[in-house]
PDB file with SEQRES, HELIX, SHEET and CRYST1 records, atoms N, CA, C and O in Angstrom:
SEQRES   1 A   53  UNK UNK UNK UNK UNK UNK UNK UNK UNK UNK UNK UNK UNK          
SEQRES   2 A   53  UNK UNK UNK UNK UNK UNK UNK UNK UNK UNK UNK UNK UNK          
SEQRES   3 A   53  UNK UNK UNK UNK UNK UNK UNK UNK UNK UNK UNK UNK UNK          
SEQRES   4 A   53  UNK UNK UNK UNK UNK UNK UNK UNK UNK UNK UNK UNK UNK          
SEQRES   5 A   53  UNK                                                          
HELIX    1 AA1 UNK A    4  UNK A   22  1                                  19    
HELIX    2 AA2 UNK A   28  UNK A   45  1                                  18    
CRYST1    1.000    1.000    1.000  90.00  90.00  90.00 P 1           1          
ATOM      1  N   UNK A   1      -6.752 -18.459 -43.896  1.00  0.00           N  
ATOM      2  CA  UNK A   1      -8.136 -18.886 -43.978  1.00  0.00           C  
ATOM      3  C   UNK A   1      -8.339 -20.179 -43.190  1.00  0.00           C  
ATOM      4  O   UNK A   1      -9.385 -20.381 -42.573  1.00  0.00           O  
ATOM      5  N   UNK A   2      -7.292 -21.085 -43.215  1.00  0.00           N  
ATOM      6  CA  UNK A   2      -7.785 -22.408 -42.448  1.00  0.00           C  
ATOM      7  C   UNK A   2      -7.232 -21.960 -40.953  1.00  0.00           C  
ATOM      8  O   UNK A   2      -7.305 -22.981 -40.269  1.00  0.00           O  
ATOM      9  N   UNK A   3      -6.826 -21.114 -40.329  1.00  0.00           N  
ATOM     10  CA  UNK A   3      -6.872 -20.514 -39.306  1.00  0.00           C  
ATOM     11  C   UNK A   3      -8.006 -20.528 -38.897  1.00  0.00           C  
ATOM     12  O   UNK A   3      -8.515 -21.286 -38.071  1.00  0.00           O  
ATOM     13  N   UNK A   4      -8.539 -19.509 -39.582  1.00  0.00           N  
ATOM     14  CA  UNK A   4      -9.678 -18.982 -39.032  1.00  0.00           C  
ATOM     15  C   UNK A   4     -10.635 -19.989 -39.160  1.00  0.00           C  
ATOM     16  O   UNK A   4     -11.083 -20.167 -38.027  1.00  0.00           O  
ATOM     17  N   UNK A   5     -11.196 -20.759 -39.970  1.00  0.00           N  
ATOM     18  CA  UNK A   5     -12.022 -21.784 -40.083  1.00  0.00           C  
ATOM     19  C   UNK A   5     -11.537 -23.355 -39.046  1.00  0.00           C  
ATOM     20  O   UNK A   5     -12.210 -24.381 -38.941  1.00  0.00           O  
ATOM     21  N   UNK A   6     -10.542 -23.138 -38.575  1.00  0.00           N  
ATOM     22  CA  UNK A   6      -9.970 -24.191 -37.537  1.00  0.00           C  
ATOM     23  C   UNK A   6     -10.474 -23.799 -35.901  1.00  0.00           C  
ATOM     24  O   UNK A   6     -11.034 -24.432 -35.006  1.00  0.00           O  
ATOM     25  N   UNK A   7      -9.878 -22.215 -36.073  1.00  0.00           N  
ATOM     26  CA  UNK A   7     -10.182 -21.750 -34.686  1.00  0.00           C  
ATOM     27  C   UNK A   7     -11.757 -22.005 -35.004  1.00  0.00           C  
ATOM     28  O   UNK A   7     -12.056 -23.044 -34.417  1.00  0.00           O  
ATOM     29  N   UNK A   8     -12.746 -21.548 -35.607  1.00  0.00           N  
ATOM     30  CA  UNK A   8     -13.884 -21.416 -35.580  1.00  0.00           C  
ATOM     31  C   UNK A   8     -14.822 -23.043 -35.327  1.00  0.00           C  
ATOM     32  O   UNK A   8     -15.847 -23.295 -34.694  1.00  0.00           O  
ATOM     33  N   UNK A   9     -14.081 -23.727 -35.986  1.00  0.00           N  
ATOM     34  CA  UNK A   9     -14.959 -25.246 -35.783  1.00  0.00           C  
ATOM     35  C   UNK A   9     -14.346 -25.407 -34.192  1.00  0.00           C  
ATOM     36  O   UNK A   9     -15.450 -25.381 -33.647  1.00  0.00           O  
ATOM     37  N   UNK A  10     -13.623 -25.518 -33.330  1.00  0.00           N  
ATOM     38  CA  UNK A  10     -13.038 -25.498 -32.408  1.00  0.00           C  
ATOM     39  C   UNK A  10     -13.720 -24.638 -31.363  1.00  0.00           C  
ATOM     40  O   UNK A  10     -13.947 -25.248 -30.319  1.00  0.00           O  
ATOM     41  N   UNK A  11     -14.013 -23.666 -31.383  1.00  0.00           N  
ATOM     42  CA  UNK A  11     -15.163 -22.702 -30.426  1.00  0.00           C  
ATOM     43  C   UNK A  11     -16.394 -23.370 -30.370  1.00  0.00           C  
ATOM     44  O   UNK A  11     -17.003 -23.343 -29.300  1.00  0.00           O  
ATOM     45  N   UNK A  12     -16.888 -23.989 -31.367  1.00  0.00           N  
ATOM     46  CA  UNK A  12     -18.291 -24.836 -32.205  1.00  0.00           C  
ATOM     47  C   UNK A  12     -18.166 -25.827 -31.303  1.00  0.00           C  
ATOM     48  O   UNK A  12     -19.236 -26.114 -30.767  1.00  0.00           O  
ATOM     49  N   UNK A  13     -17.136 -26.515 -30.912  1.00  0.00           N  
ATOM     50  CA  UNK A  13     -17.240 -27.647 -30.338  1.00  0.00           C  
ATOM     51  C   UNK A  13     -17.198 -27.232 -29.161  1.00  0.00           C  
ATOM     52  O   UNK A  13     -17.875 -27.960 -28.436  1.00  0.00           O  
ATOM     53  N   UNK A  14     -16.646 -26.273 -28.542  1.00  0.00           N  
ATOM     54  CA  UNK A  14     -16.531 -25.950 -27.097  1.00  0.00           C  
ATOM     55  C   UNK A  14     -17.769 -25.705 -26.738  1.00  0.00           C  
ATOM     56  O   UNK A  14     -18.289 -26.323 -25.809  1.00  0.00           O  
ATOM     57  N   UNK A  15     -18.406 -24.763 -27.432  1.00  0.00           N  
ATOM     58  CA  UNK A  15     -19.850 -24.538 -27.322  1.00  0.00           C  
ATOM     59  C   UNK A  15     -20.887 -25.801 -26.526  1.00  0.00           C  
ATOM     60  O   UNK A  15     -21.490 -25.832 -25.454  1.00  0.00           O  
ATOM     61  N   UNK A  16     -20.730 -26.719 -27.606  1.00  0.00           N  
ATOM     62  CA  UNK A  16     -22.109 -27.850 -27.271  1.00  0.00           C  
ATOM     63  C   UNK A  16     -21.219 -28.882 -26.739  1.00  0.00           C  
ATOM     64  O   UNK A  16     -21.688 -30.020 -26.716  1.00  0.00           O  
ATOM     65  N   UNK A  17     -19.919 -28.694 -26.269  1.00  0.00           N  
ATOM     66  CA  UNK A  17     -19.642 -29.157 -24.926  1.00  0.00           C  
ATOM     67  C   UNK A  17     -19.946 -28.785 -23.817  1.00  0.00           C  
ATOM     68  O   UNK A  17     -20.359 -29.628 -23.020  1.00  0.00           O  
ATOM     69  N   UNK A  18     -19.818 -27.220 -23.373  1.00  0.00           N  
ATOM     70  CA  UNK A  18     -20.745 -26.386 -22.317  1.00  0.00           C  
ATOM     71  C   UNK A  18     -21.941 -26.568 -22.201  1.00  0.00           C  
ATOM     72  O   UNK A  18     -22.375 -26.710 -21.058  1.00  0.00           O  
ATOM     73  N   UNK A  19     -22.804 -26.620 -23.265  1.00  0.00           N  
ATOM     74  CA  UNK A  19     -24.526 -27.121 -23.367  1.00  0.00           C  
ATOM     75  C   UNK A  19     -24.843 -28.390 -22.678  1.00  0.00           C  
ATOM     76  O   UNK A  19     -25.743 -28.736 -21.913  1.00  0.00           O  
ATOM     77  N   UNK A  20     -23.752 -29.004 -23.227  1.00  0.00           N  
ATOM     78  CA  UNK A  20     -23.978 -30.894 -22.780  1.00  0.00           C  
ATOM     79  C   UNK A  20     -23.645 -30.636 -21.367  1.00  0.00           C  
ATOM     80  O   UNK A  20     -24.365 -31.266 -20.592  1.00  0.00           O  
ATOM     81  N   UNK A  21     -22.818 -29.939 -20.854  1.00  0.00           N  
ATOM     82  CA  UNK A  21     -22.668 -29.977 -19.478  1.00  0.00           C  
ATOM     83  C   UNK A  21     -23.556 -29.143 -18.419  1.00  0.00           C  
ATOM     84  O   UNK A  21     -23.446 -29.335 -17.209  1.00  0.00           O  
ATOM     85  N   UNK A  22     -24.178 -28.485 -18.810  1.00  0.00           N  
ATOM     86  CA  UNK A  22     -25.203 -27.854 -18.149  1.00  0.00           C  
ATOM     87  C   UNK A  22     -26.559 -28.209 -18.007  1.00  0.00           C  
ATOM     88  O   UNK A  22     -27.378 -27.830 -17.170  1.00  0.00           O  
ATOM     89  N   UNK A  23     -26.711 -29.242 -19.251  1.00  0.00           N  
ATOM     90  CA  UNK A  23     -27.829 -30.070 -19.529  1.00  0.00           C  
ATOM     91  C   UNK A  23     -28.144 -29.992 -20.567  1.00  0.00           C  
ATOM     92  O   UNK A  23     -28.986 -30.879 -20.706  1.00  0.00           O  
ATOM     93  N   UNK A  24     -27.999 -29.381 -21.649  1.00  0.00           N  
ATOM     94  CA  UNK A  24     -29.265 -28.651 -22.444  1.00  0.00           C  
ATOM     95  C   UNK A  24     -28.761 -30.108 -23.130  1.00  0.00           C  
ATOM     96  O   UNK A  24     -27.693 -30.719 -23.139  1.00  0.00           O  
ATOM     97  N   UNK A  25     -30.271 -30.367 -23.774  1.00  0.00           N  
ATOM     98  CA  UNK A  25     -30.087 -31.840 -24.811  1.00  0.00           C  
ATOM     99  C   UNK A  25     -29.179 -31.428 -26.115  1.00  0.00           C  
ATOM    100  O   UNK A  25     -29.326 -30.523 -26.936  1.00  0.00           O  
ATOM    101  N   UNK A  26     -28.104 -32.528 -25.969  1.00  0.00           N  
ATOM    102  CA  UNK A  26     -27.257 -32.300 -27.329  1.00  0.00           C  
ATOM    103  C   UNK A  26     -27.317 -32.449 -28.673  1.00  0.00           C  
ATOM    104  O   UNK A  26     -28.115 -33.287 -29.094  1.00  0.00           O  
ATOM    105  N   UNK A  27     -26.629 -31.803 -29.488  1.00  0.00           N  
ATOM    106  CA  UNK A  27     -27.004 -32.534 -31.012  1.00  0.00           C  
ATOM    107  C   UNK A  27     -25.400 -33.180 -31.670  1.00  0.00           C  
ATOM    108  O   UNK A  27     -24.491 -32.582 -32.245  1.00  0.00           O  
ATOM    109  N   UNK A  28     -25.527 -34.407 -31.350  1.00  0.00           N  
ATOM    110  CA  UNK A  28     -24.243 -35.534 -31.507  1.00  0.00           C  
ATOM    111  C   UNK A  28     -23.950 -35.531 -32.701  1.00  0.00           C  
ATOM    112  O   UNK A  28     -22.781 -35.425 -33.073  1.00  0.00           O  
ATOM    113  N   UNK A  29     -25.114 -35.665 -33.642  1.00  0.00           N  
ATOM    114  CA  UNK A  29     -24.668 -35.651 -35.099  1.00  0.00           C  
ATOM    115  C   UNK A  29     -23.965 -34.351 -35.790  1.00  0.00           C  
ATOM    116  O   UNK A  29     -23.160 -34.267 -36.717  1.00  0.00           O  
ATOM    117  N   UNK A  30     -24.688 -33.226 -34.842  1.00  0.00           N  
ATOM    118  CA  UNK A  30     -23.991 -32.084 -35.283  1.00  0.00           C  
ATOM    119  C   UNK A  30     -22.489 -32.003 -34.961  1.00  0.00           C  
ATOM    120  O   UNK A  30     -21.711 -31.552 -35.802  1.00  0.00           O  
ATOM    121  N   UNK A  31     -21.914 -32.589 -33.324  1.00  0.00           N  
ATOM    122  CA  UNK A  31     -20.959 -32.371 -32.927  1.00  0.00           C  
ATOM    123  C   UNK A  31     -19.697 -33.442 -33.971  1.00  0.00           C  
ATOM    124  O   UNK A  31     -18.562 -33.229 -34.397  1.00  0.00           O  
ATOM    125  N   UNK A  32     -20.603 -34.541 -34.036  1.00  0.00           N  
ATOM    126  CA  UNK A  32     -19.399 -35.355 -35.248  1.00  0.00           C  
ATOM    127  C   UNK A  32     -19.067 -34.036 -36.447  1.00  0.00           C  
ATOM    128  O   UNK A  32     -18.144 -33.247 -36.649  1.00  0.00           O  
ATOM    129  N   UNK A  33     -19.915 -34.228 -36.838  1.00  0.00           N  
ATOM    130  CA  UNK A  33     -19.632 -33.568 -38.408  1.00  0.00           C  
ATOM    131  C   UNK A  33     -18.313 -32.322 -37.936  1.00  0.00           C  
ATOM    132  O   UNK A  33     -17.234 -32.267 -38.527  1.00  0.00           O  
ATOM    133  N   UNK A  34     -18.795 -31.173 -36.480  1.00  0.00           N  
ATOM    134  CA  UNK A  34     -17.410 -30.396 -36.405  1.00  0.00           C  
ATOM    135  C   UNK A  34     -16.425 -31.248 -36.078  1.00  0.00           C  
ATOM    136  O   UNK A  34     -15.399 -30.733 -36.522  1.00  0.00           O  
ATOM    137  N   UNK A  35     -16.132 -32.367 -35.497  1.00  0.00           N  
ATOM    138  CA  UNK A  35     -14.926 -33.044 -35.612  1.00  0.00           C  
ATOM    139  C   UNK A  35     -14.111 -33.307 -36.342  1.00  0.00           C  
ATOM    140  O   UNK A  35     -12.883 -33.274 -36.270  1.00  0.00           O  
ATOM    141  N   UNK A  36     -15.314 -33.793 -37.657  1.00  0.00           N  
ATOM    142  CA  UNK A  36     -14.402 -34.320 -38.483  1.00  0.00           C  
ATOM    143  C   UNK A  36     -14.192 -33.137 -39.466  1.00  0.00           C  
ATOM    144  O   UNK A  36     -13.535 -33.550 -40.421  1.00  0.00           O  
ATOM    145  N   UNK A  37     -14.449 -32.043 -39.572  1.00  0.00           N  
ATOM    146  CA  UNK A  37     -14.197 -30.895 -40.060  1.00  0.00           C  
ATOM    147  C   UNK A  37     -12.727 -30.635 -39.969  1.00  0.00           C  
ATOM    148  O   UNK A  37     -11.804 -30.527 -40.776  1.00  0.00           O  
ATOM    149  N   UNK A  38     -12.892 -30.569 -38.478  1.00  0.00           N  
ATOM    150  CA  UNK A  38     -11.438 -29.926 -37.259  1.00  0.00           C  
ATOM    151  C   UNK A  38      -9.906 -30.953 -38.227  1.00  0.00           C  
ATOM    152  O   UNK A  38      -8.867 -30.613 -38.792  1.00  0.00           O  
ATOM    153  N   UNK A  39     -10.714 -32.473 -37.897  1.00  0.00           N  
ATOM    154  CA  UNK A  39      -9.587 -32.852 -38.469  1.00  0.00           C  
ATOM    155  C   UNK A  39      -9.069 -32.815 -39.910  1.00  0.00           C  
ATOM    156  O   UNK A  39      -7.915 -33.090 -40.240  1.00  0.00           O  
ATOM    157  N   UNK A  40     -10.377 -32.325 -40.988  1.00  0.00           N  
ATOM    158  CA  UNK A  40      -9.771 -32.223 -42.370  1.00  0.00           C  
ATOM    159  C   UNK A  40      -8.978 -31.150 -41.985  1.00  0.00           C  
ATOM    160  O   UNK A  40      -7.822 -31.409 -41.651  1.00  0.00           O  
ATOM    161  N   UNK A  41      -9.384 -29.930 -41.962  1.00  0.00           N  
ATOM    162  CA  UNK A  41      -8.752 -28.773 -41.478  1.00  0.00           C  
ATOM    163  C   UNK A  41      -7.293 -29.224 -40.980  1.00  0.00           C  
ATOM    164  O   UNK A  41      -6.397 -29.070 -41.809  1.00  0.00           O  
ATOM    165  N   UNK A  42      -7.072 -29.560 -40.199  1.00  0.00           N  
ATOM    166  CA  UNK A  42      -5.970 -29.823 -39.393  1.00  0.00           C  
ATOM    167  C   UNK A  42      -5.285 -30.682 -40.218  1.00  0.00           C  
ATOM    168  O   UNK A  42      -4.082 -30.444 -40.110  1.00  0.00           O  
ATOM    169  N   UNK A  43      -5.537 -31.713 -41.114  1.00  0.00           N  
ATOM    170  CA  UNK A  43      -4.920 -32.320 -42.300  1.00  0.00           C  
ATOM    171  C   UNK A  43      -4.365 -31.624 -43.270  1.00  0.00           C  
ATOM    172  O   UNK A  43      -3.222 -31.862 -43.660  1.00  0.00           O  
ATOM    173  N   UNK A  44      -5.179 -30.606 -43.807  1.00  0.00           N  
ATOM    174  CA  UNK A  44      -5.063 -29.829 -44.827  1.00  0.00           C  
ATOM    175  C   UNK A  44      -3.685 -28.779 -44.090  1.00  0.00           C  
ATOM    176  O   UNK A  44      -2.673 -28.532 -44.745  1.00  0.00           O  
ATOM    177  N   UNK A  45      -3.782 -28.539 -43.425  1.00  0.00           N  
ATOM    178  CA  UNK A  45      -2.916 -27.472 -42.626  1.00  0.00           C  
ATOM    179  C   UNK A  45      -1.141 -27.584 -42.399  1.00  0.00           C  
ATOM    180  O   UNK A  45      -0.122 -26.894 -42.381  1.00  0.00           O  
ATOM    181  N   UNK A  46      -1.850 -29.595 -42.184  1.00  0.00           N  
ATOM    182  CA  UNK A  46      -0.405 -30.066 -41.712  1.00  0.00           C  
ATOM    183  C   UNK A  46      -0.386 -29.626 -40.572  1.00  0.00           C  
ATOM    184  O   UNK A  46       0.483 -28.804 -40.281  1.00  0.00           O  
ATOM    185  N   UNK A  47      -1.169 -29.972 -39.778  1.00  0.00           N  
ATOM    186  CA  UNK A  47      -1.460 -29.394 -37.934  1.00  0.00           C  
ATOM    187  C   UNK A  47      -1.613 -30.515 -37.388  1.00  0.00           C  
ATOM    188  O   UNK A  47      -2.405 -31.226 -38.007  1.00  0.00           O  
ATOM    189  N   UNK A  48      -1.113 -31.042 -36.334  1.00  0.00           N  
ATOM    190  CA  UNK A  48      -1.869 -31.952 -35.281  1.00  0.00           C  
ATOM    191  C   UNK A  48      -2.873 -31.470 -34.675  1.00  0.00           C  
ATOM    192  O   UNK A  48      -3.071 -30.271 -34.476  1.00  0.00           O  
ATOM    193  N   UNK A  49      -3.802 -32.677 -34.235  1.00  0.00           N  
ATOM    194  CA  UNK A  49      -4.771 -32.136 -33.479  1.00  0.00           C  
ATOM    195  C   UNK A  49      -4.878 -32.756 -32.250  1.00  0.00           C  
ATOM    196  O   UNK A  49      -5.177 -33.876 -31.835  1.00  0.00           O  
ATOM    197  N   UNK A  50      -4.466 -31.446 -31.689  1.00  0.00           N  
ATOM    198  CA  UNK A  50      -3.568 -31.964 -30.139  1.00  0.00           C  
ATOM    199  C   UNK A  50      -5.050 -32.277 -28.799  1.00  0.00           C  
ATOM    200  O   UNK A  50      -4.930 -32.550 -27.605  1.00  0.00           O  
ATOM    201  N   UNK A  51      -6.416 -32.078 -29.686  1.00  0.00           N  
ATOM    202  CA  UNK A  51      -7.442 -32.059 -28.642  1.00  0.00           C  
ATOM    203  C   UNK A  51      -8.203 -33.588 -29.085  1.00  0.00           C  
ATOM    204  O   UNK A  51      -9.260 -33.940 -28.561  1.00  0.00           O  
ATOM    205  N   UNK A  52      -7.752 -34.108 -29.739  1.00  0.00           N  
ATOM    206  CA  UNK A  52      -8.278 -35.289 -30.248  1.00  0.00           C  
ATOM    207  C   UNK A  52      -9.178 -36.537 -29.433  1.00  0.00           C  
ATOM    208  O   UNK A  52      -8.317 -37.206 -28.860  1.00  0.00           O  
ATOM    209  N   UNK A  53     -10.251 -37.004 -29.202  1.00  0.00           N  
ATOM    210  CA  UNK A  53     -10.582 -37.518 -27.814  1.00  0.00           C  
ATOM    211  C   UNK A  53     -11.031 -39.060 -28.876  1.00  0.00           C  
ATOM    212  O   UNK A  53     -11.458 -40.080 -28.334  1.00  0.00           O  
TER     213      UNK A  53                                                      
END                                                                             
């Protein structure tokens, strides 16, 4: 389950990284909140999070 909910916040972010780069106006507050998702997730897992910026 935290697989799948890891990979999934992780696509989420790729997403409205592509948006931001094409232009479309971003939503920052949205993109925190999947971050810090990624990293409970990745806590909970006992995963590094090897994309960390």
């Amino acid at each position: 389950m935290l697989v799948t909910v890891w990979l999934t916040i992780n696509e989420l972010i790729s997403v409205m990284e592509n948006l931001a780069a094409i232009g479309v106006p971003g939503f920052p507050r949205l993109q925190r909140i999947l971050r810090r998702l990624r990293r409970t997730v990745a806590d909970e897992s006992g995963a590094s999070d090897e994309k960390e910026e």
